[in-house]
Every structure is written in C-alpha cells, then in structure tokens.
N, C-alpha and C positions, 0 to 999 in steps of 0.2 A: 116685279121681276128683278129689278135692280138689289132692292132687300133680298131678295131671295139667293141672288148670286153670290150679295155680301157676306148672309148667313151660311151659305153653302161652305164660300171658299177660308172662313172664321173656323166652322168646323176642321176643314181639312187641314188649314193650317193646326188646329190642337188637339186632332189624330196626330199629325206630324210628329210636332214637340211630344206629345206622350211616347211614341215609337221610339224619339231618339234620346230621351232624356231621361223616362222610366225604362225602357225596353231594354234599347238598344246602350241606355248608357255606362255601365259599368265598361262595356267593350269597348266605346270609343275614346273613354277617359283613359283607358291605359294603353290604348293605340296615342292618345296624342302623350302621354306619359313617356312612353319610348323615343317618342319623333324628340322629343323634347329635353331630354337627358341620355346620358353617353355612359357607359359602363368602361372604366378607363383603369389598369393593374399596372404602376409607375414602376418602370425598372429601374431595381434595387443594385447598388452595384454591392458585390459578391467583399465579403469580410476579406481585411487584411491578413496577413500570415506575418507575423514577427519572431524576431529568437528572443534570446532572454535578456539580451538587451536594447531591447524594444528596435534591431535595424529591421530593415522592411525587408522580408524576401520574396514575399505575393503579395500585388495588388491591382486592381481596375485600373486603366486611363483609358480617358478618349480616344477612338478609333473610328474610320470612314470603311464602308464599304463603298465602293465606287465601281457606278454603271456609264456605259455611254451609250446615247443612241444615235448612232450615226443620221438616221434621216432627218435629223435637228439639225445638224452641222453645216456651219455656215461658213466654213470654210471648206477645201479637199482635204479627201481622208488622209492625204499624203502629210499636207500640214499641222492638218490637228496629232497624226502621230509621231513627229518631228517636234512637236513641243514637248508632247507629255512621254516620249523616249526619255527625254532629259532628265527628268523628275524621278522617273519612275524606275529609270535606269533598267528598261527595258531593250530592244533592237527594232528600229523603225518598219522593217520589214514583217513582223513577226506581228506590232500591230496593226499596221495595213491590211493582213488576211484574215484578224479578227474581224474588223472595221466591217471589210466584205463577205464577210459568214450570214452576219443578222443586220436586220433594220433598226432594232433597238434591244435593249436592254441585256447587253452582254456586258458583265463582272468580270473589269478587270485587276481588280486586290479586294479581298474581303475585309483587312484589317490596315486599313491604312493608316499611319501615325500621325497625329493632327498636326506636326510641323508639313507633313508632304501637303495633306489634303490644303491646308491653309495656302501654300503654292501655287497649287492647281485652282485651287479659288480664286486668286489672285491674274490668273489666264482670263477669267470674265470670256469661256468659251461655252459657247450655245452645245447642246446634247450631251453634257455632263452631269451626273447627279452624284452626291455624296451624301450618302443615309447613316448618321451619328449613331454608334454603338462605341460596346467598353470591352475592351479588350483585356487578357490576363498578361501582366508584367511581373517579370521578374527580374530585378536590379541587379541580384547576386549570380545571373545567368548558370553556370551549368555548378555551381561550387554545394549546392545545395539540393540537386536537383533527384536524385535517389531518397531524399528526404521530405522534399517540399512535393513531386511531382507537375505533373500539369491537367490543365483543363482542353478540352475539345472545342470545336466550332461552335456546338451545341452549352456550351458552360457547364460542359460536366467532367468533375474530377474523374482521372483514366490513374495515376498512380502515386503513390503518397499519400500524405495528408489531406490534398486535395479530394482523394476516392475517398480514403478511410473514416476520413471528418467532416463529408459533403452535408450534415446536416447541421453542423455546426458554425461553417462559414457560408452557405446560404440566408441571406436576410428572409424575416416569413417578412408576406405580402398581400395584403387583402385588397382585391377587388372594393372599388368605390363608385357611385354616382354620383355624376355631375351635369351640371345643366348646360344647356348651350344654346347660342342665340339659330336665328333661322338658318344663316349662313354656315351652321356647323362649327363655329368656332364658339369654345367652353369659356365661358364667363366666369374669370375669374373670383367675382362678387359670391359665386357661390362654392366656393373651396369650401369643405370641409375644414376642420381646423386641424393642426398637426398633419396633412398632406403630404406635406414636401418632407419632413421630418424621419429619419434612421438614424438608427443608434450608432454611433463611436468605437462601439465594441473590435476588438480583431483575436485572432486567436494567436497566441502566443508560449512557443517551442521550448522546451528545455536545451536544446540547441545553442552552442557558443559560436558565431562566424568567424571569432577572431584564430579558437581553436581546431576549428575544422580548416578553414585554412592554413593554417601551419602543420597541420595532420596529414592534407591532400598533397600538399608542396613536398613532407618529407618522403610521404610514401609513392609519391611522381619518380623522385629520384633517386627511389631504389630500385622500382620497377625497370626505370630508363636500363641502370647499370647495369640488371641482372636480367634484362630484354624477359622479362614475366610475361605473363598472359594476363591477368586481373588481381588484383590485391584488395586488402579493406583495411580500417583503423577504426575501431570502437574504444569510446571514453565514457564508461558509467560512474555515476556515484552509486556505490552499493548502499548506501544509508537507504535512499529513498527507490532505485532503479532510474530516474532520469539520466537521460543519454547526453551528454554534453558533446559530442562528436560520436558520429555516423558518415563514413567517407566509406565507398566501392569505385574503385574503378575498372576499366573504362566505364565513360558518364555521358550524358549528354546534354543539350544546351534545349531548356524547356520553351523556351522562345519562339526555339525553329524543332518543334517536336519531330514535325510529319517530315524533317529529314534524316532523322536519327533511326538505325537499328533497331528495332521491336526489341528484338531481346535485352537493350540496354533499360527498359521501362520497369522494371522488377529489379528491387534492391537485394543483389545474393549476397549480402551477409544477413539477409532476413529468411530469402526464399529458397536458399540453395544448400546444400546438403554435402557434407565431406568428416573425413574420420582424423580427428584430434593429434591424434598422437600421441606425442612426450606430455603435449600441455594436460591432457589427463591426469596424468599421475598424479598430481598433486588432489584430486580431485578420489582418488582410490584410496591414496593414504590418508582422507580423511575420513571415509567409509569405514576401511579398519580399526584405525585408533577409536572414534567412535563407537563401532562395534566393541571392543574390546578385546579385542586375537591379535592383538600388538602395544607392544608399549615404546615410546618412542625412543630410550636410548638400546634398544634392541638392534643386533648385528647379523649381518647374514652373509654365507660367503657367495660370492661371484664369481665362478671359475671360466667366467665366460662362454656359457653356451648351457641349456639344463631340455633333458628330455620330458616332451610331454606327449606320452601314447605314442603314436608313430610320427614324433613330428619333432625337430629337434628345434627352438629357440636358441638364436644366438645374439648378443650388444651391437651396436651400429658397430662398423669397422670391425668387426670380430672378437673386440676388447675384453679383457677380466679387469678385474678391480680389488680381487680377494675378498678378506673380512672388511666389512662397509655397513654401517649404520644409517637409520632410515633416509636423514638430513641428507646424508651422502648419497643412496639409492636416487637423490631427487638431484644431487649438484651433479652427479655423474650422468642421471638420466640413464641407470642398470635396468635394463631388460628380464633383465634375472632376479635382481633382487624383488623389482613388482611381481615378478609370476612366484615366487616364494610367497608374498604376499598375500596373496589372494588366494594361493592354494590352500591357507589355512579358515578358508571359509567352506563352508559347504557349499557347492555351487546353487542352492536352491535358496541361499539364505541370502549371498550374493546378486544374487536375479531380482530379488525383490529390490535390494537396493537399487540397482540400476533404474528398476521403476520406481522409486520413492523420488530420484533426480527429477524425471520426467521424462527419460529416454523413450521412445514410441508414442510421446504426446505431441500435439501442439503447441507452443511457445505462444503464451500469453502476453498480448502486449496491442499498439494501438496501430502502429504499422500495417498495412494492409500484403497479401500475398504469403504471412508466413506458413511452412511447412512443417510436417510433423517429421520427427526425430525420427528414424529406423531403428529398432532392436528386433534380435531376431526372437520369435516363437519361444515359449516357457521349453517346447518338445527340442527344438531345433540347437536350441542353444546348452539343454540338459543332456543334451543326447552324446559329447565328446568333450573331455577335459581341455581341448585345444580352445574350447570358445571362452570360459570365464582368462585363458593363457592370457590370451590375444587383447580382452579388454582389459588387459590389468595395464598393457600400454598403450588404449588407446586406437584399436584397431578392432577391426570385427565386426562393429557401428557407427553410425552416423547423427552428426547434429547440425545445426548452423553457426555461423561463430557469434552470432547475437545470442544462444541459448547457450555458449561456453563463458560466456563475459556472466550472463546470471549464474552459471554455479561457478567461478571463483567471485563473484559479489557474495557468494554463501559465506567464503573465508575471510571477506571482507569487512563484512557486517555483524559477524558473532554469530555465523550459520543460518541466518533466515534465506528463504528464495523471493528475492522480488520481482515486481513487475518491469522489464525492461520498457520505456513508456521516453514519449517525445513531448506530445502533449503537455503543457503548463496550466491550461485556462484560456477560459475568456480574458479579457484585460480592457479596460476603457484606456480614453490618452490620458486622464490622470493618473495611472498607474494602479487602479483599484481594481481590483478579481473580481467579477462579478458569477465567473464557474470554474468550478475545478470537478477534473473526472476523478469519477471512483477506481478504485485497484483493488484487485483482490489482497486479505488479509495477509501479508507475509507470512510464509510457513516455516516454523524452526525445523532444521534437517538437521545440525549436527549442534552441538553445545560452543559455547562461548570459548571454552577450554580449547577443546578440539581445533576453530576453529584457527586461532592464538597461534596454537602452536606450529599448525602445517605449516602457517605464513611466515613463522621463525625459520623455519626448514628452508623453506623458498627461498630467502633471503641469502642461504647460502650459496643456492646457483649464482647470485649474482654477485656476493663477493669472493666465493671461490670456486665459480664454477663455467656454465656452459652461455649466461649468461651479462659477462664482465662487460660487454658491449655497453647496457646501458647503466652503470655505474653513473653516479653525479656526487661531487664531494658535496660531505655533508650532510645528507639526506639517504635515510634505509629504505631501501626496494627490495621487496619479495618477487622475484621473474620465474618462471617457467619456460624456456626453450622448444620449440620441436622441430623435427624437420620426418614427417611422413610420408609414405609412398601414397599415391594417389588409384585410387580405387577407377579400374573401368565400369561402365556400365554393363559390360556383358561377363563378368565378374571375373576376380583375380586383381592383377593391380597392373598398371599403364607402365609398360619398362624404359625407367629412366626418370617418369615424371614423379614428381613430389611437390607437398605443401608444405612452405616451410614458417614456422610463427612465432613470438613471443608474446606470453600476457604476463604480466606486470601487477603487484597490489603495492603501493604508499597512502600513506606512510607507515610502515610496519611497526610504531610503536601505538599508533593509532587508525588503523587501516581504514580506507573510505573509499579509496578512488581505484577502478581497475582498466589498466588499457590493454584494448588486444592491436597484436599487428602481424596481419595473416596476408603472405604474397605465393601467388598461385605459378610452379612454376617456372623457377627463376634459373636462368640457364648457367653453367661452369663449375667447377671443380669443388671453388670452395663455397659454394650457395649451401646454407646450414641456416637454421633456426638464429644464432646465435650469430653470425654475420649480418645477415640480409635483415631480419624482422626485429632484432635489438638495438637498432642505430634506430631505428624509425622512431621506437616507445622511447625511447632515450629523448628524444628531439622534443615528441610528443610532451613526454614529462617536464621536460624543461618550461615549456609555455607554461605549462597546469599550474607548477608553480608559481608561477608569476602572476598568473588571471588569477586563482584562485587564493594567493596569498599565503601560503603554506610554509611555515617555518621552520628552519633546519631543525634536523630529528638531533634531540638530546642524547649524544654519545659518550656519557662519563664512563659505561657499561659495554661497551660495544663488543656484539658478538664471535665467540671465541670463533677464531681461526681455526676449519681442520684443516690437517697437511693433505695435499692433494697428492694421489700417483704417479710418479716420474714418468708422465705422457701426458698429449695434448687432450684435450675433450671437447669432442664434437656430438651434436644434437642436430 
C-alpha cells in the first residue's frame, strides 16, 4: 500500500511537471518574462534651437510639477500654506481653499523651476510631491519669438519652427527592456549599452540675434513715435534666401505663452496679406524692361493725373513731374509714368507676368501659417483697363511682405526667385552639419541685365529721391519708398489708414542683401514711406555692415546726379 501510494503520487507528480513544463509552459515562461522585465521609453529632451551663431533660443531644463496632499500634512493647512505662499509667491488665503477642496493630489504649478522646487525641498514638509520633467526655455524670451515659436504642456510645437520642424527637433526613441529585481527596481547590471546616450545634435537658424535686435529696437521706435498698430523688418540674403532678421510686432513672451493674445501666435509678415504699393514698382519696371516694351533711357510725360476708362489716376499730393525718365518714374514714385508703362503691354501678356512672380500662389518656404497671394481672376482682372492701371502701382492685389523681400531678392541676385528659408541644419557642438534642407531650384525670372539695371534705378530714390532717409556715406543703396492706402475687408480702402515701407538692396555694385521695413499705420501728417520706414532700414543697414563686414562701395564712378523738380517728394 505504501508503494502503491508512492507510485501513485511519482506519477501525479510527472503528470504535473509534463502539464507545466511541456503544456503549460511556453505561457508560464513569458508570464514570468513580463513579471521579470519592464518595458521603459527614456525621455528624450526635445533638440536645441540655435541661430547662426550657435546662441541658444530653445531649449529643455529641469522642471517640477508639484502636487500636495493635504491629508499627509503634518502641519495646518494654514501653515503649510504660509510657507509655500512665500516661494511660490502665491496669497495664503487662495491656498487655504485649495488645501480644502481635495484630500490629495491637487497641482499646484505644472512647471516649476528647479531653483523653486529645490526650496520647497529644502521645507522637508510631509504631503508634498515634486515629479521631475523638462520644460521648454527660452533665454532670448519674446526677441525671437514670431520665429522660434513655442511648445504646449503636451511638447508639442503650436508656432514657428517649433510646429513647422517638429520632426526635426524631436529625438526618435525606441522602447527597450530591462530586467528588474522582485522589488521592481531595474537592475542596472542589465542596461543595454548606449541607453542613457542622444545625440548632441540641435537645429540651427539662419537667424542673426545680434541683428534682429537692433532691427526690433529700431522699429519699437518708430512705432512708439508714429503711435502704429504693427510693423515688421525683414533681412534676406538674396544669394541663397536665408533670412537673417525676421522681427513683427507686437510679439509675445513664449515663456508665458497661455498669457499672450492668440492672434499674436502667427507671424504676419508671413501669414498676412496687404497691397504693396510704390515698393512694386520697381518690381514692374522690371517686367517691362525684360519684356522688352521699354528701354531704359526712355521718357514719358507726367502731367499729373492720366484717364483710364471712366476712372481718372492721379500722383500722391496731386503732383506732375513733366518729361521724366524711367530712373526718375522710380525717384519720384509717378503714378503716371507706371500706368504709361504697362499700358504698353497687352493686358493678357501682363497677367501672365504677374503669375510668372507667383501672385495667387503660396509662398514657399519653411515658416509655418504662410498664405497664398490674392490676384484677381484671368475674367475679372481682363474684364476693365483700370485693373492692369492700378497694379502698375501696386494696388489691386495682395501679397505678404516676406514674398515682396523674394521678389526684390530677384533684383538682388541676377533675377532668380528663391526660397525665403530660416532653417540652417542640423548642427553638432563641434560645429559640423550633419543635415541641411533641400529648396527648391531657383527659378531665373528676369536676366542678369535686367536685373543690374532696375537696382541702378533704385539707387536713385535714395540719392535723389523719396528715399534720402536712409543714405549712409560711403556705401550705394538701391531703396524703394511706399506709403499705400490700406485696403478694408469688406472692399475699397479704410479712410485715412495707410502702409507705409521701405525695401532697400546693397550693395548695388554688388547686390546680396535686401531689407524690408513695413510699419502698419502710423499716425500724423508727415507719416510717408520715406520718413517712418527709411530711418529704420537705415539703422538696420548700419549693423548689416558691421556683422556682415561689407566694405565701402568703390565710388571713382559714382552715379550721375539727375536734377530733381523744384518740389518736395513724398511717397
């Protein structure tokens, strides 16, 4: 009986082990596989953001969320909120009726700065917890911030570079296993190798800080002077399209996002739409000379004011100019002599040009929120002589002033259209590229010729013309003037209100560099293109020279003086 029991319970024991070891055990191996290793995805902090001289304008630092639970508290809630009032620079009464809302786990800062949280540490108070995360910092707070953008609660880029290049400064992250002892804590004996290990990398702006601030600073105070609504200041290289300065104001402080205006989130000299004006022109008379329905010591008269259909054109202030050459149509900024101009095209051959620019497209570039240019309909715009009038100055349609900086960078560069672009690359800290984005191929619009000359042209607005504002001895600047009527939304134009701008090419024996400076609005008598928006590119220029090292323009030849009109000229 005893053997029999022995025999019995031998068997059952190896039924058993066959059940759990043939049977049953590929399932219990990877049950104790799970118990036994921890599936663990190591937060990456989120890529730098640098300009071109490697300063920092985004990046991760330590941050506390912090919970309290009051029914831990080992003091009164009066007490414990009497301390952390202090630190927190909150009002003692305001956390007394959080304190009494919950039992536990009520968030009182999501993003606390590790000198605070370090404070409150240093309290050693019962029902405090601080849970380590990384928050998004920005050192150059609002100076950049139409540019750089910011990140949400959630780490996800809402505007700038941050939206636009979210997959480029997110680090990729792969999921790993790790073992761990019974107590749940991961044994570091079994790290994988290279674990703890991210790349250096950050991504890095064509962006100058030293010039955008001296960009923002000039155009603050002309705004202040001339009590403006919003202004901008753009600095491209037309060689390549890199933007060295990108400044909109008003701006806000990416910091403290969730107190700023929604509407301030969207950069409008990217996203926002308004009609050129005078600064066109320069932009027609190269369309013509290019076509070839003009040649440029060609004269036209101006008797101030010229019928089109039922619609009479007249020069700002009412002004004539008489016989006046193309050079001069542009130092005077004649109304008359561009609609002469363009009247010698067919209006259908004309239309095409305006879409050769890129009018009615979108504005290619790395900026996130741009808008498409408005032109009106092949029908709408064919259909009355008054429409090709009106854009011969600049009116009639809409663009942004980042896609008016790409076509005078046309004149800038020998006619190509480039990509307007912020984006530099990837960049390690040794200074090595590890990416660079692609751009589309620059497209030749007008000849090398062509473009030469308009810029000669220009040049005369600024040494005899509407814009002498920004003159610098020494160095030739090609400027364009405007000051246009401002267009309502429910159509016609807003009475009184106007935009008033100057874009600028140097150096015009060798052109590269184009700044625009467009102030929305500026209140008084003599608020003109050529006051308000010519001091700023003046200022502007001034720095460019000095960051960029640009040496005085060789005047053994210096461009013939014409005699100007025994009257003032405003733009």
């Amino acid at each position: 009986m005893v053997w029999a029991v022995l025999v019995i319970a031998a068997l059952g024991l190896a039924v058993n082990l066959y059940n759990l070891q043939i049977v049953r055990g590929p399932k219990l191996a990877q049950r104790a596989r799970n118990q036994q290793m921890v599936n663990l995805r190591l937060f990456m902090p989120r890529r730098q953001v640098v300009d071109r001289n490697m300063d920092v304008l985004a990046m991760d630092k330590p941050a506390y969320a912090m919970y309290v639970h009051p029914k831990l508290f080992d003091k009164s809630n009066q007490e414990i909120a009497k301390q952390l009032a202090v630190i927190l620079g909150k009002d003692v009464g305001e956390l007394e009726k959080k304190f009494e809302s919950k039992k536990s786990g009520i968030l009182l800062a999501s993003e606390l700065p590790e000198e605070v949280a370090d404070r409150i540490s240093s309290l050693r108070l019962n029902g405090i917890e601080l849970i380590p995360k990384f928050s998004r910092f920005y050192p150059q707070q609002d100076l950049l911030a139409n540019v750089v953008g910011y990140v949400n609660v959630d780490r996800q880029g809402q505007a700038g570079v941050e939206y636009s290049q979210e997959k480029l400064l997110e680090r990729s992250v792969q999921t790993v296993r790790l073992s761990r002892t019974g107590n749940g804590t991961v044994m570091p004996n079994y790290l994988p190798e290279g674990f703890l290990h991210f790349d250096d990398l950050r991504l890095q702006l064509t962006i100058d800080s030293r010039l955008q601030r001296i960009a923002r600073n000039a155009l603050q105070k002309q705004m202040q002077k001339y009590r403006a609504q919003r202004g901008a200041v753009i600095v491209m290289d037309a060689w390549d399209g890199s933007l060295l300065t990108l400044v909109s104001l008003p701006t806000y402080n990416p910091n403290q996002y969730s107190q700023a205006n929604v509407s301030l989130f969207k950069n409008w000299a990217v996203a926002d739409l308004y009609e050129p004006g005078s600064t066109f022109k320069p932009i027609n008379v190269a369309i013509a000379l290019e076509a070839g329905i003009v040649k440029p010591e060609e004269t036209f008269n101006d008797p101030g004011y010229i019928q089109v259909g039922d619609r009479t054109i007249k020069n700002a202030e009412n002004k004539s100019y008489g016989r006046i050459n193309i050079a001069q149509i542009l130092q005077y900024s004649s109304n008359i002599g561009m609609v002469q101009i363009i009247q010698r095209f067919q209006p259908s051959v004309y239309y095409r040009w305006l879409e050769r620019l890129g009018l009615g497209q979108t504005l290619a570039t790395d900026l996130p929120f741009a808008v498409a240019s408005q032109l009106k309909t092949p029908a709408k715009f064919l259909a009355s002589p008054i429409e090709a009038a009106t854009a011969s100055f600049g009116q009639g349609f809409s663009l942004t002033p980042l896609q008016l900086v790409q076509l005078h960078g046309a004149l800038a560069n020998g006619g190509k259209i480039v990509t307007p672009h912020v984006v530099k690359g990837l960049i390690d800290s040794k200074g090595q590229m590890h990416y660079t984005p692609s751009f589309p191929t620059p497209r030749q619009l007008f000849s090398p010729l062509t473009a030469q000359k308009v810029v000669e042209m220009m040049e005369t607005v600024v040494t005899n013309g509407t814009g002498k504002a920004s003159q610098i001895p020494g160095y030739r600047i090609a400027g364009k003037t405007g000051t246009a009527q401002k267009a309502s939304r429910s159509g016609g134009y807003i009475n009184g209100a106007k935009i008033t701008s100057f874009v600028a090419i140097l150096p015009v024996e060798t052109p590269r560099y184009v700044v625009l400076a467009l102030v929305d609005e500026p209140k008084g008598a003599n608020a003109f293109g050529g006051t308000v928006a010519a001091p700023i590119v003046k200022e502007v220029i001034e720095a460019l020279i000095t960051i960029e090292q640009i040496p005085p323009s060789h005047l053994s030849n210096p461009p013939a003086q014409i005699p100007q009109p025994k009257m003032e000229v405003r733009d």
